[in-house]
PDB file of N, CA, C and O in Angstrom:
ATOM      1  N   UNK A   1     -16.943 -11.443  17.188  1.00  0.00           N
ATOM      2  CA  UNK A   1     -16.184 -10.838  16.120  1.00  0.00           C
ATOM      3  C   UNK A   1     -16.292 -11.732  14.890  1.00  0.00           C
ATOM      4  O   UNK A   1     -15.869 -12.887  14.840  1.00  0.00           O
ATOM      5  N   UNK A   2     -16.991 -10.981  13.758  1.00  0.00           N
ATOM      6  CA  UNK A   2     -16.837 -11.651  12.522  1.00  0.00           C
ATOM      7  C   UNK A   2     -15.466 -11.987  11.717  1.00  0.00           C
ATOM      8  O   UNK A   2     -14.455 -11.628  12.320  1.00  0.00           O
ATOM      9  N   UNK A   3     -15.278 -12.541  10.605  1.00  0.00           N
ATOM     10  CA  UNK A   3     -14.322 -13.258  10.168  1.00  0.00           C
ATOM     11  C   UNK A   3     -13.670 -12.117   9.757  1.00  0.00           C
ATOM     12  O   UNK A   3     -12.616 -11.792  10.305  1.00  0.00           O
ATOM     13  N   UNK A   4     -14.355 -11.187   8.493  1.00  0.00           N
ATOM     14  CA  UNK A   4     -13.863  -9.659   8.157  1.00  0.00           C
ATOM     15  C   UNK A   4     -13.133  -9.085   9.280  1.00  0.00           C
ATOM     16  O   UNK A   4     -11.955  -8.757   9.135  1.00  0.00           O
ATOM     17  N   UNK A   5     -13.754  -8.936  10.409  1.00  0.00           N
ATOM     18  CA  UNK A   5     -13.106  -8.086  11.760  1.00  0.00           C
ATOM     19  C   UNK A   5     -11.943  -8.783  11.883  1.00  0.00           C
ATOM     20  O   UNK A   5     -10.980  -8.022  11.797  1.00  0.00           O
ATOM     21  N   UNK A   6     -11.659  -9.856  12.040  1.00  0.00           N
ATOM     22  CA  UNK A   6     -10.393 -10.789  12.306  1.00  0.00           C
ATOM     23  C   UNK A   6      -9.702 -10.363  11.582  1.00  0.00           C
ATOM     24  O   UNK A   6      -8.744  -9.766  12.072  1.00  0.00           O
ATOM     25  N   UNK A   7      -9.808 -10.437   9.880  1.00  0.00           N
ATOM     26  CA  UNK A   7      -9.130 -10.324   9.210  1.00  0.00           C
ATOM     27  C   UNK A   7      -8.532  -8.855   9.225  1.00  0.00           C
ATOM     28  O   UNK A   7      -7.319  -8.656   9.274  1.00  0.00           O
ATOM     29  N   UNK A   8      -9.630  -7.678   9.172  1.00  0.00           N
ATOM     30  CA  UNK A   8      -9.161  -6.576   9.203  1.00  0.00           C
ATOM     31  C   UNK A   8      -8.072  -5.784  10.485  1.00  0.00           C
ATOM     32  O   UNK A   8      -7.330  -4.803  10.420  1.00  0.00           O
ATOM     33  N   UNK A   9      -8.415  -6.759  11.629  1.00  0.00           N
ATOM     34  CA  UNK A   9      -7.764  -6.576  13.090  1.00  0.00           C
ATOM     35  C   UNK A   9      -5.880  -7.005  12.656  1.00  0.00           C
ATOM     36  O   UNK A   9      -4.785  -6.724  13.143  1.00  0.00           O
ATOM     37  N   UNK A  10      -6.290  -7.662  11.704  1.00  0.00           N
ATOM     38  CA  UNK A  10      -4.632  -8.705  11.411  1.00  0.00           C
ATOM     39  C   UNK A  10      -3.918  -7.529  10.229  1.00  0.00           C
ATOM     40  O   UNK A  10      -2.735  -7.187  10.228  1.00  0.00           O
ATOM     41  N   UNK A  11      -4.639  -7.204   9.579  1.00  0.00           N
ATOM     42  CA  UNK A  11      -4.194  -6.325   8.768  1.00  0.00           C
ATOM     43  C   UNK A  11      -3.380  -4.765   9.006  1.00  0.00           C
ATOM     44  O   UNK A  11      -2.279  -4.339   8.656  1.00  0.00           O
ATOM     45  N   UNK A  12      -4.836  -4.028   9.989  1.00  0.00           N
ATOM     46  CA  UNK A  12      -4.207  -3.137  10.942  1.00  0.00           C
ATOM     47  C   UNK A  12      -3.111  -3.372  12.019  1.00  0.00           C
ATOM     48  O   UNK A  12      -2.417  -2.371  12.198  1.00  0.00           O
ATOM     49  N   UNK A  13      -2.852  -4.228  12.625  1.00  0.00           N
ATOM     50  CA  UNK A  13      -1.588  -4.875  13.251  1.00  0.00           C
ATOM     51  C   UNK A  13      -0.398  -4.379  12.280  1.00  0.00           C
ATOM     52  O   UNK A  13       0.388  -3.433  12.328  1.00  0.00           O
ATOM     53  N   UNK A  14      -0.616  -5.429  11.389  1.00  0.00           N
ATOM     54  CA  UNK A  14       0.637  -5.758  10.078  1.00  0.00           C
ATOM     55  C   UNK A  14       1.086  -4.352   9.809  1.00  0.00           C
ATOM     56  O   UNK A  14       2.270  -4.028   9.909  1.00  0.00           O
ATOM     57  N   UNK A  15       0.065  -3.462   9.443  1.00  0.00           N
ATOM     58  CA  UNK A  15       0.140  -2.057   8.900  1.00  0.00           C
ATOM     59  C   UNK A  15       1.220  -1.192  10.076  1.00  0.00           C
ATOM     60  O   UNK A  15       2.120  -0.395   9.810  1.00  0.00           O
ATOM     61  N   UNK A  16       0.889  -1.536  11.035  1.00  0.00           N
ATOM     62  CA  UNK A  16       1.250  -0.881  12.443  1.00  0.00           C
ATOM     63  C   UNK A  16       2.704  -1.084  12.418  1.00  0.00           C
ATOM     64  O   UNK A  16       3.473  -0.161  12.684  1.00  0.00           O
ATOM     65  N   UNK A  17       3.092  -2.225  12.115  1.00  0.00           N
ATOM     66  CA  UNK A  17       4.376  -3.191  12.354  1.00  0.00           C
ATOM     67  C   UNK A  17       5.413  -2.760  11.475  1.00  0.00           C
ATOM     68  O   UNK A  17       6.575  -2.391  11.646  1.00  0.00           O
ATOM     69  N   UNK A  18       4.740  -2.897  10.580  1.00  0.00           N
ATOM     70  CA  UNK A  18       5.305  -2.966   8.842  1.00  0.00           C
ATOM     71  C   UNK A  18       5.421  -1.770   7.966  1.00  0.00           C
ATOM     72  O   UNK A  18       6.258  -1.846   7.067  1.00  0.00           O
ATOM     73  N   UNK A  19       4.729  -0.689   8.073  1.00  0.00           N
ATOM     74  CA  UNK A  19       3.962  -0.050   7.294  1.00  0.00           C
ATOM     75  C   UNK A  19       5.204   0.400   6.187  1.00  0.00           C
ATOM     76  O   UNK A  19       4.974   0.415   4.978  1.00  0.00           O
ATOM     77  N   UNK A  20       6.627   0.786   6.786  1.00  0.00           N
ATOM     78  CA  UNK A  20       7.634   0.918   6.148  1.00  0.00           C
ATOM     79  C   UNK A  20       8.108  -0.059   4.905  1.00  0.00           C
ATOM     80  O   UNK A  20       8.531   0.396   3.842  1.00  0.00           O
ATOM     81  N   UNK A  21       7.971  -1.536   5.205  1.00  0.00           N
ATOM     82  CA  UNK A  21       8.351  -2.285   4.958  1.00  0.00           C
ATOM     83  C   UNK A  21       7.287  -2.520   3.518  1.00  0.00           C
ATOM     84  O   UNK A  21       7.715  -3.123   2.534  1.00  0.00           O
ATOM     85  N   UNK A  22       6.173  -2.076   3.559  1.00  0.00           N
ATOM     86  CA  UNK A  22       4.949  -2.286   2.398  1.00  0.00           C
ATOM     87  C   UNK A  22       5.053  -1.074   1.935  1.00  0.00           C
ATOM     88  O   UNK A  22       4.881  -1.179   0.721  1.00  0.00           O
ATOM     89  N   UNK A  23       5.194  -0.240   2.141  1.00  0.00           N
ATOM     90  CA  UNK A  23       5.694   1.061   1.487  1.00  0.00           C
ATOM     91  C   UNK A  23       6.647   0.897   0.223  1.00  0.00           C
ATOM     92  O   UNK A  23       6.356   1.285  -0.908  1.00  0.00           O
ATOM     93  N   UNK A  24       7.875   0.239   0.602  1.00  0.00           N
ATOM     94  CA  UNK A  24       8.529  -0.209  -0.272  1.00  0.00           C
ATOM     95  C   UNK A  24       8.151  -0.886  -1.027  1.00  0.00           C
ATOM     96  O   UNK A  24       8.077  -0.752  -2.249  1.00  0.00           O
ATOM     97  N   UNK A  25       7.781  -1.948  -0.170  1.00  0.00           N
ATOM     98  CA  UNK A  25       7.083  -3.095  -1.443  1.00  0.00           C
ATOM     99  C   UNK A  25       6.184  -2.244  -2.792  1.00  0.00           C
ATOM    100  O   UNK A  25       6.324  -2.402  -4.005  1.00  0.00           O
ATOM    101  N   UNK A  26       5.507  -1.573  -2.252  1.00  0.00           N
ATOM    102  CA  UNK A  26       4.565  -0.990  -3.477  1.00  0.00           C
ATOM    103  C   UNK A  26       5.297  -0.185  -4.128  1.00  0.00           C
ATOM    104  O   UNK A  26       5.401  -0.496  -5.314  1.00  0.00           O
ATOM    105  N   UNK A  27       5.924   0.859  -3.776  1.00  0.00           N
ATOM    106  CA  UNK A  27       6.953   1.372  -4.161  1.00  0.00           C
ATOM    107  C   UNK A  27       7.682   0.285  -5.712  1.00  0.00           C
ATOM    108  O   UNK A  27       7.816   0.585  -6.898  1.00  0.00           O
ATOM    109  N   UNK A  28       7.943  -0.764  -5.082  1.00  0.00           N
ATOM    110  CA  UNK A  28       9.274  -1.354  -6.131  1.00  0.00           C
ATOM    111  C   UNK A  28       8.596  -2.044  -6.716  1.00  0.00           C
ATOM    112  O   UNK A  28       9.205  -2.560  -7.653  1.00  0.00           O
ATOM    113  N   UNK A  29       6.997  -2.512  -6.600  1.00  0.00           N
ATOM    114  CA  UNK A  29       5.804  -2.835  -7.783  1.00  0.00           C
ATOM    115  C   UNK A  29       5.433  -2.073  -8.574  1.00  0.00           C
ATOM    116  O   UNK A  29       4.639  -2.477  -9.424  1.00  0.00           O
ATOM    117  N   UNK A  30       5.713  -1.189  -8.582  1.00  0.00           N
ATOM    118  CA  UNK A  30       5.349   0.175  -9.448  1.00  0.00           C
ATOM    119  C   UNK A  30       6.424   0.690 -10.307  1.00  0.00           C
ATOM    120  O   UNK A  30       6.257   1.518 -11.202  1.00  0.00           O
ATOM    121  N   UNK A  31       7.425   0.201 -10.008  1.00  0.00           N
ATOM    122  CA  UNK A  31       8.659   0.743 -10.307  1.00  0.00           C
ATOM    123  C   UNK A  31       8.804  -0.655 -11.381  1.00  0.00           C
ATOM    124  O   UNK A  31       8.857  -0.226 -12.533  1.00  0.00           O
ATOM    125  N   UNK A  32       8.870  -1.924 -11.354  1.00  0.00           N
ATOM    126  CA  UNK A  32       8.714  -3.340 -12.234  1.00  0.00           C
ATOM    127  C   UNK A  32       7.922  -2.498 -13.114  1.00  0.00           C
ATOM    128  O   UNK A  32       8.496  -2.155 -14.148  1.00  0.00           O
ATOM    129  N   UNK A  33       6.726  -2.085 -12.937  1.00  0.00           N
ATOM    130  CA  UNK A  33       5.263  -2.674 -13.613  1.00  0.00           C
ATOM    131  C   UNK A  33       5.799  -1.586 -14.795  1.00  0.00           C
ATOM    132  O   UNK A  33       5.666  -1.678 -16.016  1.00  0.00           O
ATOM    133  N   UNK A  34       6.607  -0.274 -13.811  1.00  0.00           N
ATOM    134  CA  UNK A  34       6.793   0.690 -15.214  1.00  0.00           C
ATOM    135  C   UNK A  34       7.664   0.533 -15.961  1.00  0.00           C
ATOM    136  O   UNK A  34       7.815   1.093 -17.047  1.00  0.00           O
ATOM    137  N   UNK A  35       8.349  -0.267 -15.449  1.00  0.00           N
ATOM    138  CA  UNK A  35       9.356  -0.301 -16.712  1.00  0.00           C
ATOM    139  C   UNK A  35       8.971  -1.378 -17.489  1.00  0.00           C
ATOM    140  O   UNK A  35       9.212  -1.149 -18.674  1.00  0.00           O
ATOM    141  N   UNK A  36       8.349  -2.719 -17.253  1.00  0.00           N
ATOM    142  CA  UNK A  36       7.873  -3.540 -17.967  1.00  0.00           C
ATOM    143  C   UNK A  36       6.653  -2.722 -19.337  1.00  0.00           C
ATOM    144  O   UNK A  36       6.456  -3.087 -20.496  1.00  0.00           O
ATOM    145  N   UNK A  37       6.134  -1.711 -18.666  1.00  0.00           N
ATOM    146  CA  UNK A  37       5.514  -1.478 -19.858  1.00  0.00           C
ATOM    147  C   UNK A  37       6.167   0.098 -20.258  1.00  0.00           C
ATOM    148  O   UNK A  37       5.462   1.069 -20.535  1.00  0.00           O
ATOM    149  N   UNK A  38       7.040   0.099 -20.235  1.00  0.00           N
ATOM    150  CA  UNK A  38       7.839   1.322 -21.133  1.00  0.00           C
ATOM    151  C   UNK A  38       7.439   2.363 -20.852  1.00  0.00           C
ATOM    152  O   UNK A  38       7.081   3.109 -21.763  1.00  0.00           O
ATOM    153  N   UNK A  39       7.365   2.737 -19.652  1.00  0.00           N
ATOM    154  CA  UNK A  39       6.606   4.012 -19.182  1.00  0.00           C
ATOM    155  C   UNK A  39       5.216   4.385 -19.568  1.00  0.00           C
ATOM    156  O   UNK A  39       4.722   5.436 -19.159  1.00  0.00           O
ATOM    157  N   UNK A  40       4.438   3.401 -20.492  1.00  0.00           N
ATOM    158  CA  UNK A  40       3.512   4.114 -21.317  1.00  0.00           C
ATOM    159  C   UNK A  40       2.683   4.283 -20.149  1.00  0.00           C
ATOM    160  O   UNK A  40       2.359   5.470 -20.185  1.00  0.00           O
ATOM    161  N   UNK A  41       2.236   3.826 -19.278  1.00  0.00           N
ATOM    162  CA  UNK A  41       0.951   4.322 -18.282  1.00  0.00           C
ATOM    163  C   UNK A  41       2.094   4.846 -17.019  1.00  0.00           C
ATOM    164  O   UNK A  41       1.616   4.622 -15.907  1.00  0.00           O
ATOM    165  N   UNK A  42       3.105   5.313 -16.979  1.00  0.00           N
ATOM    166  CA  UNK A  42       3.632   5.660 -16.084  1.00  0.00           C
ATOM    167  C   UNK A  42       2.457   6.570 -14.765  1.00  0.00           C
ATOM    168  O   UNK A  42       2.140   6.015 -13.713  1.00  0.00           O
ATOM    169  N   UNK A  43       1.987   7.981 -15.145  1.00  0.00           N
ATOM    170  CA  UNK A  43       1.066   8.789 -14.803  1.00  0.00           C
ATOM    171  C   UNK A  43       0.014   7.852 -13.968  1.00  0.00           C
ATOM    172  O   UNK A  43      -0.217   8.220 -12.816  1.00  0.00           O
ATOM    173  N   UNK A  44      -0.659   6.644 -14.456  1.00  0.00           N
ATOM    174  CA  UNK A  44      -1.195   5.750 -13.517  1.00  0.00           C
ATOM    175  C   UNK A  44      -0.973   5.153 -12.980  1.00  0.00           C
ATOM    176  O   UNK A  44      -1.625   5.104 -11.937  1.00  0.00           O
ATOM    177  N   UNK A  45       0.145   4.144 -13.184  1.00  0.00           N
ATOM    178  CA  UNK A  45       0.908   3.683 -11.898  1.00  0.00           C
ATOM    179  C   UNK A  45       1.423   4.411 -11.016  1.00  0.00           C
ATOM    180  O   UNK A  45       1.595   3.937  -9.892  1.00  0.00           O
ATOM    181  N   UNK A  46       1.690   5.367 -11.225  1.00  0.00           N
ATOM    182  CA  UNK A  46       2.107   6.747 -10.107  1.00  0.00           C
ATOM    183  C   UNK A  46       0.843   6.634  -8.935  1.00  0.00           C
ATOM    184  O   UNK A  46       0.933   6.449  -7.721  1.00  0.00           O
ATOM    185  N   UNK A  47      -0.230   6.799  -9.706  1.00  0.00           N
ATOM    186  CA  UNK A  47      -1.730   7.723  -9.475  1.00  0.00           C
ATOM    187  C   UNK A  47      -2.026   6.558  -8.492  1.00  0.00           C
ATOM    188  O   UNK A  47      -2.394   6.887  -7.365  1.00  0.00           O
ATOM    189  N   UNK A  48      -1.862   4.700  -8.897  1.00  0.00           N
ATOM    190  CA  UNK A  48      -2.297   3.818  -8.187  1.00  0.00           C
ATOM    191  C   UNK A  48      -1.389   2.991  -6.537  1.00  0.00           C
ATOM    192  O   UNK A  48      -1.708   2.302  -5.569  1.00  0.00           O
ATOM    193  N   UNK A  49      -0.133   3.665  -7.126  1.00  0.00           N
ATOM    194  CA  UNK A  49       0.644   3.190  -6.169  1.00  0.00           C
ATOM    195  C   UNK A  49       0.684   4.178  -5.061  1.00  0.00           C
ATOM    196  O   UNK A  49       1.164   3.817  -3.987  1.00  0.00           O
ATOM    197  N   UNK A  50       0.139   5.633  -5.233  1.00  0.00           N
ATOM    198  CA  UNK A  50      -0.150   6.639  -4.351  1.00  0.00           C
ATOM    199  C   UNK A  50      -1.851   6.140  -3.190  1.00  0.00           C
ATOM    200  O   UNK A  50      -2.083   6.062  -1.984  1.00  0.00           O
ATOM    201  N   UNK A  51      -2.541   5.952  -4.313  1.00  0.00           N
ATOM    202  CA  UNK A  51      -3.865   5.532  -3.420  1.00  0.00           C
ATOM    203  C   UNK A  51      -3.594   4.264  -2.954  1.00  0.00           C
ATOM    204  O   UNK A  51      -4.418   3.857  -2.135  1.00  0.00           O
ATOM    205  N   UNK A  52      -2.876   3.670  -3.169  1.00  0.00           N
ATOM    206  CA  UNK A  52      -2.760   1.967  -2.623  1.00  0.00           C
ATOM    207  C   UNK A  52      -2.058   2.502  -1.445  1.00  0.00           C
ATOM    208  O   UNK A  52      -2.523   1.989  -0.427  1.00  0.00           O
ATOM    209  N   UNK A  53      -1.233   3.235  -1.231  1.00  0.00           N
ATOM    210  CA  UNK A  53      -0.352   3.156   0.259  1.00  0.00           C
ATOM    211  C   UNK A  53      -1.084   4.555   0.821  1.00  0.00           C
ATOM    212  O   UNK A  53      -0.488   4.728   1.884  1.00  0.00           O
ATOM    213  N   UNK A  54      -1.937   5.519   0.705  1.00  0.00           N
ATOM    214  CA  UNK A  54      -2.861   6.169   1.138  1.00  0.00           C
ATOM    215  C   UNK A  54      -4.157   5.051   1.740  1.00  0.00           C
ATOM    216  O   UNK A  54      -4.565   5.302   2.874  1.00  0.00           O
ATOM    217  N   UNK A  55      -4.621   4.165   1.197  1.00  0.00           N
ATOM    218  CA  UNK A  55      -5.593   3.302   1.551  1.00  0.00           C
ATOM    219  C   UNK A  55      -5.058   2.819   2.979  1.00  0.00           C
ATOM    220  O   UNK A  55      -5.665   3.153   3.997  1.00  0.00           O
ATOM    221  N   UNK A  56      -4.004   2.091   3.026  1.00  0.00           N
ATOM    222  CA  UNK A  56      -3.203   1.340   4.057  1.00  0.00           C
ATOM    223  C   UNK A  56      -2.948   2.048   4.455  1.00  0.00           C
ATOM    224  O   UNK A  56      -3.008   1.687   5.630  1.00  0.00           O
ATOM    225  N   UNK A  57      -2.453   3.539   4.465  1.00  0.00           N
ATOM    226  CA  UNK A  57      -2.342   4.066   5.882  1.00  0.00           C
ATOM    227  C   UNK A  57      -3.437   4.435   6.658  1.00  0.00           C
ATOM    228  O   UNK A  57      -3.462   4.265   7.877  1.00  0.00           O
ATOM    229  N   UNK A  58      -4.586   5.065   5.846  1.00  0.00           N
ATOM    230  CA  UNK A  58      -6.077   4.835   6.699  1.00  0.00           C
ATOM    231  C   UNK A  58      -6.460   3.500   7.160  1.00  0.00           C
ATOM    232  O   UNK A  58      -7.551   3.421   7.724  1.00  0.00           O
ATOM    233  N   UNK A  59      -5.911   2.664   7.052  1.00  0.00           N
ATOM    234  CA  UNK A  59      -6.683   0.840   7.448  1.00  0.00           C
ATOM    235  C   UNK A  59      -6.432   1.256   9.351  1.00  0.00           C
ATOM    236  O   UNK A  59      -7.055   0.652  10.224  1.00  0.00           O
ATOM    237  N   UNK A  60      -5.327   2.473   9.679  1.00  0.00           N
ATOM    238  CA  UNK A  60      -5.386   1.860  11.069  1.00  0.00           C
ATOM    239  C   UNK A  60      -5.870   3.622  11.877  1.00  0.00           C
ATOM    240  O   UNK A  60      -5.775   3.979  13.051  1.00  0.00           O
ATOM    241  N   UNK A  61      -6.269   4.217  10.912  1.00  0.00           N
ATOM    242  CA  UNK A  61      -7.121   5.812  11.399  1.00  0.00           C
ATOM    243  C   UNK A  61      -5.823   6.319  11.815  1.00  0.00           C
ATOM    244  O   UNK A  61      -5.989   7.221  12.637  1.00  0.00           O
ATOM    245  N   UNK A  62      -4.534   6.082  11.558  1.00  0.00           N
ATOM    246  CA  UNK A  62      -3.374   7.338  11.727  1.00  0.00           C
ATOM    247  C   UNK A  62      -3.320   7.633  10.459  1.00  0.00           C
ATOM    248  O   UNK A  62      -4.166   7.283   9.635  1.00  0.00           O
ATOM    249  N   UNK A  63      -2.083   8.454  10.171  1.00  0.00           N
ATOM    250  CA  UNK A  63      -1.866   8.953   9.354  1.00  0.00           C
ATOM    251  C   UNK A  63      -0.292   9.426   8.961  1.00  0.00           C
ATOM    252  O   UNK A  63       0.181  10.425   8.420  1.00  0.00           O
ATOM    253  N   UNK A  64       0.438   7.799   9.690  1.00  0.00           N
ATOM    254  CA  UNK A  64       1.650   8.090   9.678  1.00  0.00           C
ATOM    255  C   UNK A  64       3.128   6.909   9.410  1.00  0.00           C
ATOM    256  O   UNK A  64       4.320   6.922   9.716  1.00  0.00           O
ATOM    257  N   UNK A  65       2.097   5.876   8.594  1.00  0.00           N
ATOM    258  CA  UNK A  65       2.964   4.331   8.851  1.00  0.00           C
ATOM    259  C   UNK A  65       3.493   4.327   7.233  1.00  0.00           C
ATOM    260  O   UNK A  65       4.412   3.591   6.875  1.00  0.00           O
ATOM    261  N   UNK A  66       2.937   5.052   6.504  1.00  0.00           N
ATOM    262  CA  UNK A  66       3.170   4.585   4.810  1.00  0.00           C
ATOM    263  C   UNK A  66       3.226   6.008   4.289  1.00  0.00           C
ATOM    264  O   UNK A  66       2.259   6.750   4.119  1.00  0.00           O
ATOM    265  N   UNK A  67       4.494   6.276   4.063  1.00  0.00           N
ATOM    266  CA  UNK A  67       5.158   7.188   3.430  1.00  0.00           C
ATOM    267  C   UNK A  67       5.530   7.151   1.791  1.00  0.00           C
ATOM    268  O   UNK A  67       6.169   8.072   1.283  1.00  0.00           O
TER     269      UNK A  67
END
């Protein structure tokens, strides 16, 4: 097993464990980032904080840890 595999094996775990818990997190990074910049890119931080916790829920082939 390569180093990537390790890493990605640790990740899918975390995702498994957590997935609720990073949900939020991105969630309340998105929620800072918009108000720090006055809503003006609101529409993309929306757009990025949607594919960021869509990404992580594919990291473990379900489709059910990041809401």
């Amino acid at each position: 097993m390569g180093f990537l595999d390790k890493i990605k094996g640790q990740a899918k775990r975390a995702v498994d464990k957590h997935g609720d818990t990073i949900a939020t997190g991105v969630d309340k990074a998105a929620e800072t980032i918009d108000k720090k910049t006055g809503g003006k890119h609101h529409d993309n931080i929306v757009k990025g904080s949607s594919q960021a916790k869509d990404a992580l829920d594919k990291l473990d082939g379900k489709n059910d840890d990041i809401r």
